[in-house]
VOPAGU-2260 file (C-alpha; in pm, 1 decimal, decimal comma):
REM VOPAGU-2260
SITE   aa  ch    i         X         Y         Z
SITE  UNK   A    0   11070,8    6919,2    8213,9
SITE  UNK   A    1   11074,2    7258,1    8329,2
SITE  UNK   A    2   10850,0    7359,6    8611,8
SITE  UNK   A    3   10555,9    7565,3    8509,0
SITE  UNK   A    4   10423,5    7897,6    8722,0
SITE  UNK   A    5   10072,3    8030,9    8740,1
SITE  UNK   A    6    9959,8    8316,3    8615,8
SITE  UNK   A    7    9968,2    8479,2    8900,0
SITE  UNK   A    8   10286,1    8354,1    8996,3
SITE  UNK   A    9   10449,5    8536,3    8667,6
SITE  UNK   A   10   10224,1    8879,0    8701,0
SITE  UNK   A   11   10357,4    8912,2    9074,5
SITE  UNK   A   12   10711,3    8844,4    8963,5
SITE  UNK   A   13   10685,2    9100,7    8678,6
SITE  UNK   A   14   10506,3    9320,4    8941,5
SITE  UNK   A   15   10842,8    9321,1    9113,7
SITE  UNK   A   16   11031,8    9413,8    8864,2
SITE  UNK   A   17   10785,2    9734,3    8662,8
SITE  UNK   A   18   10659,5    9898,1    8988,3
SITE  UNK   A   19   10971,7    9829,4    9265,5
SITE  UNK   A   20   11288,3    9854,7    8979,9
SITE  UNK   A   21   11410,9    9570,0    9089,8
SITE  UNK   A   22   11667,8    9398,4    8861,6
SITE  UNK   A   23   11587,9    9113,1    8677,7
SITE  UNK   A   24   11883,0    8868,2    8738,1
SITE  UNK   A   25   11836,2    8920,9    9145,4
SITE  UNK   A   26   11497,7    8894,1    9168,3
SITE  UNK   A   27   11474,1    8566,1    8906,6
SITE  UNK   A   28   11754,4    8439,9    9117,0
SITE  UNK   A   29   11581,6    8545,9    9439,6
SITE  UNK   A   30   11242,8    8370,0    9281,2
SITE  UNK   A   31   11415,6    8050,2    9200,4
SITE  UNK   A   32   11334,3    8098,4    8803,8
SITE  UNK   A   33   11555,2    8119,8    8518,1
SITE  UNK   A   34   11622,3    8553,5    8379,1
SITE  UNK   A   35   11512,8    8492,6    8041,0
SITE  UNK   A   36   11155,7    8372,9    8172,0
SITE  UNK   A   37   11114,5    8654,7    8401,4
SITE  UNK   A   38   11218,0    8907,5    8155,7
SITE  UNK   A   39   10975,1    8731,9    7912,0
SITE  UNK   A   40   10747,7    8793,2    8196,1
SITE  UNK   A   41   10846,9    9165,8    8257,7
SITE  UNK   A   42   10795,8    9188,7    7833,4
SITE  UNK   A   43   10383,2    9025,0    7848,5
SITE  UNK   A   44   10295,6    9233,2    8150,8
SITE  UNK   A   45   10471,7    9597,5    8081,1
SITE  UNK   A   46   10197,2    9673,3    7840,3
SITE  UNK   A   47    9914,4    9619,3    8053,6
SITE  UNK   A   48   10019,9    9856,6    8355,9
SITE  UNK   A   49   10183,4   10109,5    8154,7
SITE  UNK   A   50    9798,1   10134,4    7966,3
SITE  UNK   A   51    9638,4   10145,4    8335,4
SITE  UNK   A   52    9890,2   10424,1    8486,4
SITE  UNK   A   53    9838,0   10625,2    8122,3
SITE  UNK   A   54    9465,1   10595,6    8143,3
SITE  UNK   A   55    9452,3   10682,5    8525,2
SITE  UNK   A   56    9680,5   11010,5    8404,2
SITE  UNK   A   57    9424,2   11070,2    8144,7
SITE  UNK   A   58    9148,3   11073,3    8419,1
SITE  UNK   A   59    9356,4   11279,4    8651,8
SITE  UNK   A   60    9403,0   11535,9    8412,9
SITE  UNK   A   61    9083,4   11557,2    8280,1
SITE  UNK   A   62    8944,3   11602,9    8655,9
SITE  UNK   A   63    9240,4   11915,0    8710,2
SITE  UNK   A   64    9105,2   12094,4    8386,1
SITE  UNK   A   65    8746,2   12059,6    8459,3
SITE  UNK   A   66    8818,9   12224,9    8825,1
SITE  UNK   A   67    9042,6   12426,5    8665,0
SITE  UNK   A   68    8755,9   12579,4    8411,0
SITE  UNK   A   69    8502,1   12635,1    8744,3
SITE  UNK   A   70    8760,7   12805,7    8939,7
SITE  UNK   A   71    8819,0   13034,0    8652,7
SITE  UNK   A   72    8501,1   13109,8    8593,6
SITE  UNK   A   73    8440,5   13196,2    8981,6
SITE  UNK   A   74    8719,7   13405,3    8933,3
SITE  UNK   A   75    8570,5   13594,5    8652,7
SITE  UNK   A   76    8267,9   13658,6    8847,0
SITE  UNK   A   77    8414,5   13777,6    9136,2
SITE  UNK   A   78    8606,8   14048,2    8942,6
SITE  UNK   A   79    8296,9   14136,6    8776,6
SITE  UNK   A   80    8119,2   14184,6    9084,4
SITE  UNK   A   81    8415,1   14367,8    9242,1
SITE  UNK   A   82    8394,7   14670,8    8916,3
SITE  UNK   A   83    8039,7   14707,7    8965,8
SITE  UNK   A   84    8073,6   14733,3    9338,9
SITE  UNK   A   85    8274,5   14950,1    9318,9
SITE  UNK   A   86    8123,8   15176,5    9068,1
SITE  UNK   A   87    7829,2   15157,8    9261,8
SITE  UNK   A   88    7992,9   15239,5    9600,5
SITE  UNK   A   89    8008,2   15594,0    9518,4
């Protein structure tokens, strides 16, 4: 009977393999388990992280365009105020 991994055992291994590039056939060698289960591994927990990384884009770029907005706007007012300055100056 084959020997069964935990959870935890199979996201960490998978871990190694999505974030660190590390190829499958070394590290399942490396791990003690057989390729095709880690790459079965790799396959159930790609979805998951790529999801997380797209959504923590999504935040990232939603923060960059709100500050973005403000520091036009500042901008805007500032050249306002620099025209009527210096209409007024004279």
């Amino acid at each position: 009977m084959p020997p069964r991994y935990t959870n935890e055992f199979k996201e960490e291994a998978a871990k190694q393999i999505l974030k660190n590039g590390y190829p499958i056939r070394e590290t399942a060698e490396r791990l003690g388990v057989h390729p095709q289960s880690l790459s079965k591994w790799v396959k159930q927990y790609r979805d998951p992280l790529t999801h997380a990384k797209e959504d923590s884009k999504q935040q990232e770029i939603l923060k960059l365009k709100k500050e973005l907005k403000r520091v036009t706007e500042e901008r805007d007012i500032l050249k306002k105020a620099a025209v009527y300055f210096a209409k007024h100056q004279s």
